[in-house]
C-alpha positions in Angstrom: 116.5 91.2 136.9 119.6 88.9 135.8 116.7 87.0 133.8 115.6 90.0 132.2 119.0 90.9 131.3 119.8 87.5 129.6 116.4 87.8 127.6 116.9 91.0 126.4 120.6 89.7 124.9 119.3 86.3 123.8 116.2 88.6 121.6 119.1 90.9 120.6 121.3 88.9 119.2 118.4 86.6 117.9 117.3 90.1 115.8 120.5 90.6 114.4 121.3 86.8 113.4 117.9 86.8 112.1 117.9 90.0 110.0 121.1 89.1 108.6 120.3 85.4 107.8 116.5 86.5 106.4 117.4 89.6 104.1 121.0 89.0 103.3 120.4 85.0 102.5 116.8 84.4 101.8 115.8 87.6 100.3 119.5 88.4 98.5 118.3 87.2 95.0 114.9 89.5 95.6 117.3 92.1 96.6 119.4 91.4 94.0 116.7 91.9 91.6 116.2 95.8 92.1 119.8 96.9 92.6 119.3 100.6 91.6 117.1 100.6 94.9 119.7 100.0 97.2 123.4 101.8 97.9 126.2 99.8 97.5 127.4 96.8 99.9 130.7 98.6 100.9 128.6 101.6 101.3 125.9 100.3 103.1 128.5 98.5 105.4 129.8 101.8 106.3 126.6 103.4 107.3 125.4 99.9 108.6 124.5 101.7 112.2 121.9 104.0 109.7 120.3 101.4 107.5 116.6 101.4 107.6 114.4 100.3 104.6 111.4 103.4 103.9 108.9 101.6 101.6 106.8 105.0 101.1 109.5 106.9 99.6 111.5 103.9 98.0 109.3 101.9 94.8 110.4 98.6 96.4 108.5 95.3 94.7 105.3 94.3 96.8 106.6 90.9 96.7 109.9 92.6 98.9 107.0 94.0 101.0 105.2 90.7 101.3 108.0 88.4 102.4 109.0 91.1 104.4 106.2 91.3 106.5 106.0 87.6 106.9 109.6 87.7 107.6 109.0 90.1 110.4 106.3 88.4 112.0 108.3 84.8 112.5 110.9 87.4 113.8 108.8 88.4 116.8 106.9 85.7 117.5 110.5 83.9 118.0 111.6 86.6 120.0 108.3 86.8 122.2 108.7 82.9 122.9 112.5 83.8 123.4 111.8 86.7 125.8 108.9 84.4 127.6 110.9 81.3 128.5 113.6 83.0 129.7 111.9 85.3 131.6 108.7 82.9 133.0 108.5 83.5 136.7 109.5 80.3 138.7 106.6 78.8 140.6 108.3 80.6 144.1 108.2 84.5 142.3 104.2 83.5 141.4 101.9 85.1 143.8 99.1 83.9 145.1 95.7 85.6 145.1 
């Protein structure tokens, strides 16, 4: 269980760094490009615990979309190598059949 625990924080804090590193560095100039799209950055700090991007009711750019997607993808398959070393069994919690 303490394994579990420690995976679960390592993936959490892995999203967080990640989403904030990927769309607030890599993507700000993309961002930056449709600023009518988004609120403001003092306002969208405020409601930060709320932000969620909608792409079927908001026109964002398919390239946004596109390097989004990828984006997420090398987000989980980080976090599902994260979340599988951690939490591997040892060779003594393996059962045998």
């Amino acid at each position: 269980m303490k394994r579990f625990i420690i995976a679960f924080i390592a993936a959490y804090i892995f999203l967080f760094i990640w989403g904030w590193l990927f769309n607030g560095v890599v993507l700000k100039d993309v961002y930056a490009e449709t600023p009518n799209l988004w609120r403001s950055q003092s306002e969208m700090m405020s409601l930060f615990h709320w932000i969620m991007g909608f792409y079927a009711v908001q026109p964002i750019p398919g390239k946004l979309i596109l390097y989004g997607s990828i984006g997420g993808l090398i987000e989980m398959i980080i976090v599902g190598a994260m979340v599988g070393t951690i939490y591997k069994p040892t060779p003594s919690e393996k059962t045998v059949s």
